[in-house]
C-alpha positions as CSV (number, residue, x, y, z in Angstrom):
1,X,-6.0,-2.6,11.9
2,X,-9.0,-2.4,14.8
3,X,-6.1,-2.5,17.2
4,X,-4.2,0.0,15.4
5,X,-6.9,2.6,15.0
6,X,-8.3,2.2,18.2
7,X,-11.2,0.6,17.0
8,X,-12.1,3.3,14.3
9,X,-11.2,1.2,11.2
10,X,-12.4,-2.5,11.7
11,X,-13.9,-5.7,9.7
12,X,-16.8,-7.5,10.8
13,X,-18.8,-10.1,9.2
14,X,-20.7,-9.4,6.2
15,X,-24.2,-9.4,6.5
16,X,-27.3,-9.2,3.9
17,X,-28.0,-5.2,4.8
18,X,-24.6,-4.5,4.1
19,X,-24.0,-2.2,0.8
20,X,-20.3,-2.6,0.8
21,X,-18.1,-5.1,1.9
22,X,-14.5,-7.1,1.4
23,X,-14.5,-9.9,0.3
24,X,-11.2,-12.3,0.6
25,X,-10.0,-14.3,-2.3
26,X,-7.9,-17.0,-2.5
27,X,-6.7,-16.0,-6.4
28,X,-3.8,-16.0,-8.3
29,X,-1.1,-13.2,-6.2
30,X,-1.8,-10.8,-3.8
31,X,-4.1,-8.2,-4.7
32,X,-6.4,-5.7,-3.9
33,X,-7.7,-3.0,-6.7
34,X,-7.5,0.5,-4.8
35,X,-10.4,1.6,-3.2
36,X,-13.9,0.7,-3.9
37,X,-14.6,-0.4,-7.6
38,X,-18.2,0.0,-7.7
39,X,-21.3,0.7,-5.3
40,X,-22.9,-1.2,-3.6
41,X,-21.2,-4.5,-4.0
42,X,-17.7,-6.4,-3.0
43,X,-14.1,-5.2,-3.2
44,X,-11.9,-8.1,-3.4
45,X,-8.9,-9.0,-1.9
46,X,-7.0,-11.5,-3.5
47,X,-4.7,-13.5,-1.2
48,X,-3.1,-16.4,-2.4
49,X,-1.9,-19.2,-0.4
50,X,1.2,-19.8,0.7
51,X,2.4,-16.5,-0.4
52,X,0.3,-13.7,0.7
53,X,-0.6,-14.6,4.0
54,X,2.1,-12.5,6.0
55,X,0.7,-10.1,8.4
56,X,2.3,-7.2,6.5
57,X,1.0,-8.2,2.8
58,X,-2.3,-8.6,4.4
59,X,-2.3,-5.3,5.7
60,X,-1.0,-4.1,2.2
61,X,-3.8,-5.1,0.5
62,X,-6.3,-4.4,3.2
63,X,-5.5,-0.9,3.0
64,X,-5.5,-0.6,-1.0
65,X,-9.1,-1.8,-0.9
66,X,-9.8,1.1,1.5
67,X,-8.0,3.7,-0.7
68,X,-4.3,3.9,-0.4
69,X,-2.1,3.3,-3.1
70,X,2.1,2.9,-3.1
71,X,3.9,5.4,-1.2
72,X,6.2,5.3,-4.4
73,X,3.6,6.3,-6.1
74,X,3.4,9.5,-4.4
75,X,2.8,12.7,-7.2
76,X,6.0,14.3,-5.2
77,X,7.6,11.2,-4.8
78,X,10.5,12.4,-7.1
79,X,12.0,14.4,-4.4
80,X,12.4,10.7,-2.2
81,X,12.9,8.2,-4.7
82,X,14.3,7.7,-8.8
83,X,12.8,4.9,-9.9
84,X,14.7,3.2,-12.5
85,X,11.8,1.5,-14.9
86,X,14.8,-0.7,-17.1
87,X,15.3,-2.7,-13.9
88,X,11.4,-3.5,-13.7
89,X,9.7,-6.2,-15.2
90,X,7.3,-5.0,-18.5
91,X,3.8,-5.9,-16.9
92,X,4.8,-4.8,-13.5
93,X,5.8,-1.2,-14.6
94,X,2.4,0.1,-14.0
95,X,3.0,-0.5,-10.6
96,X,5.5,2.0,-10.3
97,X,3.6,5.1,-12.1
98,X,2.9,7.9,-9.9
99,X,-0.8,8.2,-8.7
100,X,-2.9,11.7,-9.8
101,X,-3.1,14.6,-7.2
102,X,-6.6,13.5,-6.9
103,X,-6.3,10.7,-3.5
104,X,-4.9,10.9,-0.2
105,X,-2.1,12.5,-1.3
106,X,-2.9,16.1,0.0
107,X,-2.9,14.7,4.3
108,X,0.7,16.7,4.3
109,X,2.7,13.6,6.1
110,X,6.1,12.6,5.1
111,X,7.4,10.0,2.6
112,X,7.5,7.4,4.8
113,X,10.3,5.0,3.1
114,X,9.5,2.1,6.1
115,X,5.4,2.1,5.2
116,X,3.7,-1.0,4.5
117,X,2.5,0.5,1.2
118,X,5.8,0.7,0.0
119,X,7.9,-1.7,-2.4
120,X,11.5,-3.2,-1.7
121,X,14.0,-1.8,-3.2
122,X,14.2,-4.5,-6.1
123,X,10.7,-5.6,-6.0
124,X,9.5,-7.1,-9.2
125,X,13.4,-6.2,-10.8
126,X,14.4,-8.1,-14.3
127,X,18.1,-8.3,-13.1
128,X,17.8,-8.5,-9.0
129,X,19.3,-4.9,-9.2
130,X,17.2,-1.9,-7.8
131,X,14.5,-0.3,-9.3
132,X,13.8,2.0,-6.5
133,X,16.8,4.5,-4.7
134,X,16.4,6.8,-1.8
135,X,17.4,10.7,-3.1
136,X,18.1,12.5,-0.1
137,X,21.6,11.7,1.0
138,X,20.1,10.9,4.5
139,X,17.6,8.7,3.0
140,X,20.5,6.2,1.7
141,X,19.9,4.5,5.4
142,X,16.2,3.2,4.0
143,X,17.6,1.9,1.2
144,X,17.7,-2.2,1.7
145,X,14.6,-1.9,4.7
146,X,11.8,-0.2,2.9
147,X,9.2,-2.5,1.8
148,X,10.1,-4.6,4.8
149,X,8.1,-3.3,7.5
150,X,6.2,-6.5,9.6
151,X,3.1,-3.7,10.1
152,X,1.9,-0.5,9.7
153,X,4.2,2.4,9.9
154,X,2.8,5.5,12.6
155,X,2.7,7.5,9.3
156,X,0.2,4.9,7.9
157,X,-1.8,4.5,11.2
158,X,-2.0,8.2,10.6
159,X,-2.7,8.8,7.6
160,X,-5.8,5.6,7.7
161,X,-7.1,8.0,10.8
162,X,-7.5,10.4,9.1
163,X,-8.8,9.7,6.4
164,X,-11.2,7.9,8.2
165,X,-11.9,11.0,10.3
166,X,-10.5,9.0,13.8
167,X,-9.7,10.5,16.8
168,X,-5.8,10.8,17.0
């Protein structure tokens, strides 16, 4: 993320003057509660070994501990995506709610069907069949690579900037 941002967004070491800070986990899944869940003190990231130590997932979860939730979960994200809760595993539907207008839904960006933030089509499915489909006829071409990107989308790189009030 450094890299990404142009240095703007980066981790260092924690040290004892420090009010907040992430701290990695090795739990039980991947997973990182969005944004800061008290002050001062730790946000954890929970990455479980083998199984969340790809680039991407890291990034995932690194970036729900600094705010973001799922692009799916988008207030407007009817207009991109039906999600189809039947095909979703009970204590995984949560996952799929839409987020409040209140967030860092108001940066007027695109849905971005290839960000890191967002699931695979089937992800977390009782039956292997989708629980997320592209609307827009044009959008049909996302359908089997979203939730797949290795990294951060431009569109997330953006949206972290400026949030974080970086220099574009």
């Amino acid at each position: 993320m450094t890299q990404l941002t142009g240095g703007c967004v980066k981790f260092v070491p924690h040290t004892s003057t420090d009010t907040n800070w992430v701290t990695v986990v090795d739990g039980h899944g991947c997973f990182a509660a969005v944004g800061m869940q008290s002050t001062p003190g730790s946000q954890d990231v929970m990455l479980m070994r083998p199984n969340c130590v790809e680039k991407s997932t890291i990034m995932h979860e690194f970036l729900h501990a600094l705010g973001f939730d799922h692009e799916q979960a988008r207030p407007d994200r009817d207009t991109y995506v039906k999600v189809i809760y039947e095909n979703i595993q009970p204590k995984y539907k949560y996952a799929f709610d839409k987020s409040g207008t209140i967030g860092f839904w108001n940066l007027d960006v695109p849905y971005d069907y290839n960000s890191v933030m967002h699931y695979v089509y089937n992800g977390f499915s009782t039956n292997c069949l989708p629980n997320i489909v592209p609307i827009p006829k044009e959008a049909q071409k996302w359908r089997f690579t979203m939730g797949k990107s290795p990294t951060m989308t431009e569109l997330d790189i953006f949206k972290l900037k400026k949030v974080y009030g970086c220099p574009n």
